[in-house]
N, C-alpha and C positions, 0 to 999 in steps of 0.2 A: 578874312579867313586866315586863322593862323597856318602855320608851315605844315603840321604833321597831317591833318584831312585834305589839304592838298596836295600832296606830293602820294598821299595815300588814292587820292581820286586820280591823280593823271598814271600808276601806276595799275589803278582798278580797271581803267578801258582804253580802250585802244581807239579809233577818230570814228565818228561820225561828223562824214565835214566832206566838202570837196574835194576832189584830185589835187596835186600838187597844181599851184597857175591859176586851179579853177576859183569862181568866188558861187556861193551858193546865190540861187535866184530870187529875186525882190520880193518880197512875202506880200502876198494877194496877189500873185501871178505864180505859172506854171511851176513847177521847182522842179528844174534837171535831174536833178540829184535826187529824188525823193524815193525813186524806185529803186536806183542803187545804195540806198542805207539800207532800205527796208531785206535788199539780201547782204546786209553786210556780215552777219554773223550766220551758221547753219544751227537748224534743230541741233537737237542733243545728236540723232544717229546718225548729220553730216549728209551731204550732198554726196550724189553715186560717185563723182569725181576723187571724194577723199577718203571712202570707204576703203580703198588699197590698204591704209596702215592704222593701227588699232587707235579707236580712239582713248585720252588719258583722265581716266574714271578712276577715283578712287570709292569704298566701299564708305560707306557713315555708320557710327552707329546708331544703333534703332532707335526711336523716340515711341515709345509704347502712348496708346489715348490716352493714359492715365496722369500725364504730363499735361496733356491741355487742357488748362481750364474756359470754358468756352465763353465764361464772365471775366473774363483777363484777356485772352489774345484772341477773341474774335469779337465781342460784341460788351465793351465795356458801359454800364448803367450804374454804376455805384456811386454814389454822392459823394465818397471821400474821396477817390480817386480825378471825379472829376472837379473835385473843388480845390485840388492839392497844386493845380496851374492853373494859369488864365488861357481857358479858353474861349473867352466869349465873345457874342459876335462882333462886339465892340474892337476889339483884339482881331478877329481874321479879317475883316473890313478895313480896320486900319494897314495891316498885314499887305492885302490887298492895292491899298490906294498907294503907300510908300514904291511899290513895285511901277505902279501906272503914273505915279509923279514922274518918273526917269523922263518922260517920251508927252506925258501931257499934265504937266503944271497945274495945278489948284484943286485935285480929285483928291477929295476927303474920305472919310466913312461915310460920314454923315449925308455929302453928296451921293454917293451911290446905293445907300439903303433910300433915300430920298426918291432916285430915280427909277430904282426897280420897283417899289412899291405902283411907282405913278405909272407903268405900264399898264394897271387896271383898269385907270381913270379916261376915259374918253379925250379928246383933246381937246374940247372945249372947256372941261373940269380940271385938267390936269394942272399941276405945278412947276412942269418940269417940260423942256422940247424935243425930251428923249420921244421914244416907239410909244403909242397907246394903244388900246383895245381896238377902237376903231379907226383903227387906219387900215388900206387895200379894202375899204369896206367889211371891215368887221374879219378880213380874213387873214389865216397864216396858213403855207402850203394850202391854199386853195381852199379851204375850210371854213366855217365859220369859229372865232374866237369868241367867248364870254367877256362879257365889262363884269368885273367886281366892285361894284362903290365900297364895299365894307374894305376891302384892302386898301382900297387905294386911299382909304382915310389914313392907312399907316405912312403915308408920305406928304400927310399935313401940319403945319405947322411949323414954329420956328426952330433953329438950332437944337435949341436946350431942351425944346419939346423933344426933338427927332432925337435926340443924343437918351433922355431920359425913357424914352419908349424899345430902344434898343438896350437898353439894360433886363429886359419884361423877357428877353430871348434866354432863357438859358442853355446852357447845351445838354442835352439830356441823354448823348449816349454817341460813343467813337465804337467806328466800324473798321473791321479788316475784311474788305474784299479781294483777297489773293484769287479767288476764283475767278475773279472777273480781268482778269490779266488776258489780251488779246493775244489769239490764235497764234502759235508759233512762238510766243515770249515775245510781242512786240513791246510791249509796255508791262510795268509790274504789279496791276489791278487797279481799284479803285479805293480810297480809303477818305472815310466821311466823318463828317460832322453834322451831326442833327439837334437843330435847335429846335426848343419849343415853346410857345406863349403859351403859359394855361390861362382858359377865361372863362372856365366854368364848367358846366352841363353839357352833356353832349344833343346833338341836336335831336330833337322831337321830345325833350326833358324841358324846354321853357330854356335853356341857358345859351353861353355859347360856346362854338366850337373851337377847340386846340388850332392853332397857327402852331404847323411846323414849317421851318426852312433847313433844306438838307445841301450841304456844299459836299458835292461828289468829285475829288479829284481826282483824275488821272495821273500815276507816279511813271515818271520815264523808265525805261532800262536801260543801263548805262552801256550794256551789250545788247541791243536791241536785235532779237533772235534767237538767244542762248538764255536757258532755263537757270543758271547758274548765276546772271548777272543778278537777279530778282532774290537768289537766296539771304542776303543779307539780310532782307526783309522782311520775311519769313524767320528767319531765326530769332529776330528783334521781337516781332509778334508771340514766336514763342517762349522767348525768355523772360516772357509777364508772368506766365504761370506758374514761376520758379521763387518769384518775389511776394512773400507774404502783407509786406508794409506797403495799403495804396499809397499810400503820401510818393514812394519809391517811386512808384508805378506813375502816378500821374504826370512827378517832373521827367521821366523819361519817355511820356507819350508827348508832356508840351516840346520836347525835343521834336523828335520825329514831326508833329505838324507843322512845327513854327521855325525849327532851324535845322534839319532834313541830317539822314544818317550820313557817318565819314560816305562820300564819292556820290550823295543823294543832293537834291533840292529839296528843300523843305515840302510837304504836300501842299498846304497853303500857297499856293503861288497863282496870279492870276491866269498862267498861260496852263494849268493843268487843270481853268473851266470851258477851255475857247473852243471855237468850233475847231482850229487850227491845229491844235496840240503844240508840238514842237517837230514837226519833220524837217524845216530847215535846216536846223541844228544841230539836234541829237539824235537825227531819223528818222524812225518811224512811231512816235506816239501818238496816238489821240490824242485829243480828248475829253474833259470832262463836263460834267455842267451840273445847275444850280436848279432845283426844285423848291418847289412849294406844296403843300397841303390845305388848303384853307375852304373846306364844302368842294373845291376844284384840285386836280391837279397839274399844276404847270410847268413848263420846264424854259429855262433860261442858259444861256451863252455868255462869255465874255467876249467883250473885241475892243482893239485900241485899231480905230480905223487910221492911218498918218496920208488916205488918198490925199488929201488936204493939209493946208496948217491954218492954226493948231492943230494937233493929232486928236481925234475925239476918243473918248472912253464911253463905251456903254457894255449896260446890261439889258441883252435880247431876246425877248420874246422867241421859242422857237416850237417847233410840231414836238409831241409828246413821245419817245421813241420806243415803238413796240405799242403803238395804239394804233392801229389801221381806224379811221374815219368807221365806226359802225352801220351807214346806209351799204358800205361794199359788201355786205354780208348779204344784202339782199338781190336775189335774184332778179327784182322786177326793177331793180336800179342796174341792173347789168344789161339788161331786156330790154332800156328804155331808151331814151331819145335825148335824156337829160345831160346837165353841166357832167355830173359824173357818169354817167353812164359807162366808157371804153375802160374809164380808171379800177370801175367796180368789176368790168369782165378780167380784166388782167389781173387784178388783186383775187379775184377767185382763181382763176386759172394758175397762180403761185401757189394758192393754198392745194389746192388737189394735188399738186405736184410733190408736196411736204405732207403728203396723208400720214407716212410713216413716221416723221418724228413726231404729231400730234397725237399716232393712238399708237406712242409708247407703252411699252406694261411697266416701267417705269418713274414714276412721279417726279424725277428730278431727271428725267430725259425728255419732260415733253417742253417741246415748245415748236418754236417752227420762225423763219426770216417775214421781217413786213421791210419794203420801200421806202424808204425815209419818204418820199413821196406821197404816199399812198397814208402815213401819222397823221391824227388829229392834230387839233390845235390846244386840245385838251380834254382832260381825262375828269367825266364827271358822273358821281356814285347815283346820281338819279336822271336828270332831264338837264341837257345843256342849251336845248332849240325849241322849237314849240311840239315837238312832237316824243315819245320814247324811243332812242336809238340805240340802249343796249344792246350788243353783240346778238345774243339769242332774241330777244324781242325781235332786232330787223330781222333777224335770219328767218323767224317764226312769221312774221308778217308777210313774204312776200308769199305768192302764187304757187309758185315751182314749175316743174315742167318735170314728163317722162325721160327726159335726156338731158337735164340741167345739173343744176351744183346740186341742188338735194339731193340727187339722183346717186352723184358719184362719190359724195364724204362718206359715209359709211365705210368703216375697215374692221373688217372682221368682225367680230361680236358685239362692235360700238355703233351707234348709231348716231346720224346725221346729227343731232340735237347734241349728243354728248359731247361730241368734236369740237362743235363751237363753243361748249363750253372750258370745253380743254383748252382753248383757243382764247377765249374771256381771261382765264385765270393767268395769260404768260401780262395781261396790261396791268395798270393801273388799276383800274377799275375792278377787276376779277379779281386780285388778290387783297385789293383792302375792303372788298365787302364781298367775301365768298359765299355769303348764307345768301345773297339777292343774285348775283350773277351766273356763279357756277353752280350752287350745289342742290339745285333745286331739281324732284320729280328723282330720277335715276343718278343725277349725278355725273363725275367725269365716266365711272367703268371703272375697273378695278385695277391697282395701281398696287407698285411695290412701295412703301417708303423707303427712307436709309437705315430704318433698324429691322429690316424684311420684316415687318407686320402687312399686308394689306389694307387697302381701305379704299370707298369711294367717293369719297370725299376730297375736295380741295380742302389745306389746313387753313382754319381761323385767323382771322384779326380779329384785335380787341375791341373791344364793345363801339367806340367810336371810332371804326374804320381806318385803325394805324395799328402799328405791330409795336410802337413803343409810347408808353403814356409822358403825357408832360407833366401831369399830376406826381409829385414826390412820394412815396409808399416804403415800405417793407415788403420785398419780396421774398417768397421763403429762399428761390437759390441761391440769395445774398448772404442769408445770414446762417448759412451751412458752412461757412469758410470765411477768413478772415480777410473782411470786407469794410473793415472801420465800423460804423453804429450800424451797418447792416441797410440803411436807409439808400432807396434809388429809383427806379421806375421801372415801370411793372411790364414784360413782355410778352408777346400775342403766344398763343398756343402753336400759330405755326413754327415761329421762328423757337420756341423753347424745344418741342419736338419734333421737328421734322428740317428747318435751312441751317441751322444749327450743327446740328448735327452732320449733316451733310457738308457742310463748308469744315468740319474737326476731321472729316475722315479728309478731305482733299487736301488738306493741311499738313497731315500725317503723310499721305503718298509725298507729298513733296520733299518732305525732312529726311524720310526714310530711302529715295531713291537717293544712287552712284552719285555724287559729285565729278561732272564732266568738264574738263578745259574747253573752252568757246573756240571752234575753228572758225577763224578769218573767211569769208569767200573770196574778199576783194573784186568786192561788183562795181569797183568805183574804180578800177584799173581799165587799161585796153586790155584787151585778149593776150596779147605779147606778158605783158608785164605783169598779169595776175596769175599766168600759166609757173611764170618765174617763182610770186610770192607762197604761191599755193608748194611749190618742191621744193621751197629752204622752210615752209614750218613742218611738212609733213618729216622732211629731213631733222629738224628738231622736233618731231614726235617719239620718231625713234630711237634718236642719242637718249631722251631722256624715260623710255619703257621702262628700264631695268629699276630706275629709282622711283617713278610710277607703283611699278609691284611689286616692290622691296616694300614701299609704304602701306600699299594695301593689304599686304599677309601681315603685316602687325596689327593694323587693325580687326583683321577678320579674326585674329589669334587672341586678343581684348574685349570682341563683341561685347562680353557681356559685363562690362565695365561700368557700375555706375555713376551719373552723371557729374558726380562731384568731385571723383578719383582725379587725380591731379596727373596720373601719366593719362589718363583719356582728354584731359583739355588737354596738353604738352603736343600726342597727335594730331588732336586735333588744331592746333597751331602749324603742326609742323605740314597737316595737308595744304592748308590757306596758303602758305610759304613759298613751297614746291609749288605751285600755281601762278605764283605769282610772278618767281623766278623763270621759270617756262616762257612766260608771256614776253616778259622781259626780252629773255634771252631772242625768242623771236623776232621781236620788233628788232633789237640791235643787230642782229643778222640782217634782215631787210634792211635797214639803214644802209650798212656798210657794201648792202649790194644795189644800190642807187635806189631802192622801191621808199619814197619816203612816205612815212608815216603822221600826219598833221596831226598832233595831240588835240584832243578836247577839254576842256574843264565842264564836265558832268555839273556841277554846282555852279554853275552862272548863271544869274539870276536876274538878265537882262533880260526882258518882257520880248516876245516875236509880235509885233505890228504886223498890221494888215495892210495893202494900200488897197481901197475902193474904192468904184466910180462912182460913188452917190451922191458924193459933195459937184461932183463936176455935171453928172448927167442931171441932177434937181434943179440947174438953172435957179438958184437963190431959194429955192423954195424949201423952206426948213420942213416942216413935215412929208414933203414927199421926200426929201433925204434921208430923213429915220425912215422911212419906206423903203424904200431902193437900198436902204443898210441890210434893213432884216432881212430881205430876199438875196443879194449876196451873199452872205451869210449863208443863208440855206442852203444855195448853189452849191455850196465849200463842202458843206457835210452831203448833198446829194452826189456829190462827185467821187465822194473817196470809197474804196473798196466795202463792200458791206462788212458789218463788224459782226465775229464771231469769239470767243471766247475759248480758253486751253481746254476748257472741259466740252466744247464740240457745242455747246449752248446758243443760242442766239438771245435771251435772256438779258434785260440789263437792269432788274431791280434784283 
């Protein structure tokens, strides 16, 4: 890394990292520190303790909708754009392996598209010694899993096969999930890449169906807490819409995935699919992981386990998150005597409890918490067992009772039935086939969308159960603006009008709200010594109010400046500056009064290893090892806080 984005990142954040003496805790074991990053920085309106002195908010100006274009900085699909860099899987897979060489030597691309394929395959069929379908007896979280032979054929053959079949992926569309940035500014959303095989017809047409692979990563905040850390990224998203030439556009998104903004990691990085995130680290991120689409949907982990040496590399089978197992819907599974039974009363008795976030009037308020526990092992549009166990089929199936869960979902005008369809449409399953799950008979009930029209409706996915085609097209809102030959892939109904839209208005709240400097809590001090740090920053809050509000009456006196006016960027330099200088001046203060400050490097892109007992507790036995992986693993994510979302969401597509 050259000099200037470095010195630019150790001056962007301030430590997440141990006490001075302390060393952070051995990854795959407790981490001390983990609850003290997570309050290292406060919300924007501060902790009661520092609301004594104003906090140092400068005014922005306005970025009117007419600025975002929703085919540039939220949901790029354009063939020129995406053909103007290498994104392809070829490219993040290698991406990947260079990162997981550091710690475990000989991990290729070609190895780990190899072994995540062979997850499908049984272990008797398989090619690989990684996790298969049937292992724990077919099951993950308790559940049963699906074998896929058609997948798992994507992980046969030799090199040059596997190397030539991963070129058949192309990427067919980069995602900004700013919305999905965890509660409080933990993390700064999720930002994807979705590939696609097309291979023909969709199913019940005689062909075959699209293979998507979607790499969803979690981006850290480099001020993990502070809404402010995450703006750079957001601006970056928004400054697509500014630039007419895709060619522009694409080499400044392969930036952003593959070699990360000044003070960022790259998105691409293995530890932003893990179950782990980076809270050793850098705090508190999640997070992300790896899906599939193929007749199933599945969801995948990374983990570089080092319980052992060599350090192993896998890609992990995990529960589908935000699909509750569809038998808990049924009452006579709660009633009963069976494996699931206590799991299916608790998992109802959560839902009654979240009546009111599922019969939202709202359409983009409904949703409601499931237990990572209580998640399938996967998400399928028709029959995954021998029986039908769509949401509303079990729920319809069971018996009921005069004092049961039938009894009590019903909220206000909505009825029992509608619920669960409201309920269908937060999974997998609900939103890529809303014509079968939810929208049948009465529908969710009457909902607002984000352009206030109503409707009863869950919105559409495309004909073949995705919201973005693999198939190459002409879409008309390509070729209304200058989008190269206009050519790209063609988007579901929902996502054009109704998530869409919804993720450009949350876009705009962000761009449009105060610019606020991140106060410190220093939860990583004793009591003594953060009482200290907390009255020399609040004391440099106030030294520097005056020049604070000096800055922001020029801006509020410019408002209506537009974007290209050269004193409107000059301020706007001059807020970034003053901000930065603040921080500064802070930290040297604290220095000079003994509270040290351990820098971090935000951009180090040394992988966080796991150590697990699998290798140790399997007594030699390679596949109950991949066994005993994936259930650690699970544990990791069972353990950690339920994950909620800035916009109050529990929602993770």
């Amino acid at each position: 890394m050259d000099a200037a984005p470095r010195n630019l990142a150790l001056l962007f954040a301030l430590v997440i990292a141990a006490s001075p003496g302390q060393q952070a805790s051995a990854p795959g074991a407790p981490d001390r520190n983990r609850e003290a990053a997570r309050e290292y920085f406060s919300p924007s309106d501060g902790p009661a303790s520092s609301r004594l002195v104003a906090q140092q908010c400068i005014p922005v100006f306005t970025t009117p909708a007419s600025a975002i274009d929703a085919h540039r900085s939220l949901f790029v699909h354009d063939r020129s754009t995406l053909d103007a860099a290498d994104f392809t899987l070829l490219r993040t897979l290698r991406q990947i392996a260079g990162q997981v060489a550091a710690v475990s030597p000989g991990i290729t691309a070609t190895w780990i598209f190899r072994q995540f394929w062979d997850t499908q395959a049984t272990a008797a069929e398989g090619v690989t010694t990684g996790p298969h379908c049937d292992d724990q007896g077919g099951l993950v979280n308790g559940f049963p899993m699906a074998c896929h032979p058609g997948a798992a054929e994507e992980a046969r053959g030799t090199d040059a096969e596997i190397g030539s079949r991963m070129q058949q992926y192309r990427p067919i569309a980069l995602v900004n999930r700013l919305d999905l940035a965890r509660e409080g500014w933990q993390d700064c959303g999720e930002y994807r890449i979705i590939y696609g095989k097309y291979q023909g017809l969709v199913p019940g047409t005689g062909g075959k169906a699209d293979i998507d692979i979607i790499f969803e990563a979690v981006l850290p905040n480099p001020k993990p807490g502070c809404r402010d850390g995450c703006m750079p990224v957001a601006r970056f998203w928004k400054s697509l819409s500014t630039i007419p030439d895709p060619v522009v556009r694409g080499k400044l998104l392969g930036e952003f995935f593959y070699s990360g903004l000044p003070g960022f990691r790259p998105v691409v990085h293995v530890d932003h699919y893990s179950a782990s995130g980076l809270y050793s680290r850098l705090g508190s991120s999640r997070g992300g992981q790896i899906r599939t689409n193929y007749y199933f949907m599945k969801e995948f982990r990374t983990a570089i386990d080092c319980g052992s040496t060599p350090c192993q590399y896998r890609t992990l089978p995990m529960a589908v998150q935000g699909n509750p197992f569809p038998p808990l819907w049924n009452e006579d599974t709660a009633n009963g005597t069976g494996v699931w039974g206590a799991r299916a009363k608790r998992f109802q008795t959560d839902v009654l409890a979240q009546k009111s976030l599922l019969g939202s009037g709202n359409l983009m308020e409904i949703n409601y918490s499931v237990r990572l526990e209580d998640d399938a092992a996967d998400s399928d549009n028709d029959h995954i067992y021998a029986w039908d166990i769509g949401f509303y089929n079990s729920f319809k199936a069971a018996h009921g009772s005069a004092s049961g869960f039938r009894v009590g979902l019903p909220t206000g005008a909505l009825t029992a039935e509608q619920m669960v369809r409201r309920a269908a449409s937060q999974s997998c399953n609900g939103c890529h086939s809303p014509r079968v799950n939810v929208n049948g008979n009465t529908g969710i009930g009457p909902v607002m969308l984000p352009s206030g029209q109503t409707t009863q409706l869950w919105p559409d996915a495309l004909e073949a159960f995705t919201h973005v085609e693999a198939n190459i097209t002409s879409p008309p809102q390509l070729a209304e603006a200058v989008f190269g030959d206009g050519r790209g892939h063609r988007l579901s109904p929902a996502l054009l009008d109704v998530f869409l839209l919804n993720r450009q208005q949350f876009l705009l709240k962000q761009l449009n709200a105060p610019d606020c400097v991140c106060q410190n809590k220093f939860g990583f001090l004793n009591d003594k010594l953060a009482l200290k740090a907390r009255t020399i920053q609040d004391f440099e809050r106030r030294t520097f109010a005056s020049r604070f509000e000096a800055l922001a009456g020029k801006i509020r006196t410019n408002a209506s400046m537009p974007e290209a006016d050269s004193r409107r960027q000059e301020l706007e330099r001059e807020a970034a500056e003053l901000r930065a200088v603040f921080e500064a001046e802070v930290r040297k203060k604290l220095m000079k009064a003994g509270v040290m400050m351990p820098v971090f490097d935000p951009t180090d892109l040394r992988p966080q290893p796991l150590r697990l007992d699998a290798a140790r507790l399997s007594g030699g036995d390679r596949r109950r090892e991949e066994e005993l992986r994936v259930e650690e693993v699970l544990n990791l994510l069972r353990n950690q806080t339920p994950w909620r979302s800035v916009t109050g969401s529990f929602r993770v597509h």
